[in-house]
C-alpha positions, -999 to +999 in steps of 0.1 A: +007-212+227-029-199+214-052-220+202-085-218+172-109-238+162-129-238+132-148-263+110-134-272+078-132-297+054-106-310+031-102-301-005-080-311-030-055-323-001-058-292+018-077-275+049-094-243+039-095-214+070-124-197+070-124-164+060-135-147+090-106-169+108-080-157+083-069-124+102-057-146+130-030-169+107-020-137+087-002-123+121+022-157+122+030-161+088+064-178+090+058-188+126+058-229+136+025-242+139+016-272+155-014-284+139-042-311+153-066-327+129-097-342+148-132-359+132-159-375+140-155-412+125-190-421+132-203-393+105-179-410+078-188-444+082-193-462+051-228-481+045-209-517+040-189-513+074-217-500+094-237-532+079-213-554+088-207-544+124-250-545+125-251-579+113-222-591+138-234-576+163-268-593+159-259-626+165-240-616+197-265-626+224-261-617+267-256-658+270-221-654+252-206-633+279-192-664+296-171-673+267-154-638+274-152-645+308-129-675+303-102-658+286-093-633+319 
């Protein structure tokens, strides 16, 4: 199995392929692919989530540990 990466985004529900990655599909037109989607969730973190977790974690202090501690 060969492998390629490339950075993409999605548009309109699809994946564009780089043109200068393009040659590489054409050759296995027809073939099975097996395709893996990976992205970096901390770059798409909305502003009212990443607030959220902020404020939570504020009020967590080191003294609250034990409270974990009694659960294990």
């Amino acid at each position: 199995m060969k492998a390629i990466e490339f950075q993409s985004k999605i548009e309109n529900g699809k994946i564009k392929i780089p043109e200068e990655n393009l040659k590489d599909f054409n050759r296995y037109i027809d073939s099975d692919l097996k395709v893996i989607v990976l992205w970096d969730e901390s770059s798409k973190k909305d502003s009212f989530q990443a607030n959220v977790e902020e404020q939570f974690l504020k009020g967590y202090d080191d003294s609250d540990a034990i409270y974990d501690e009694l659960n294990n």
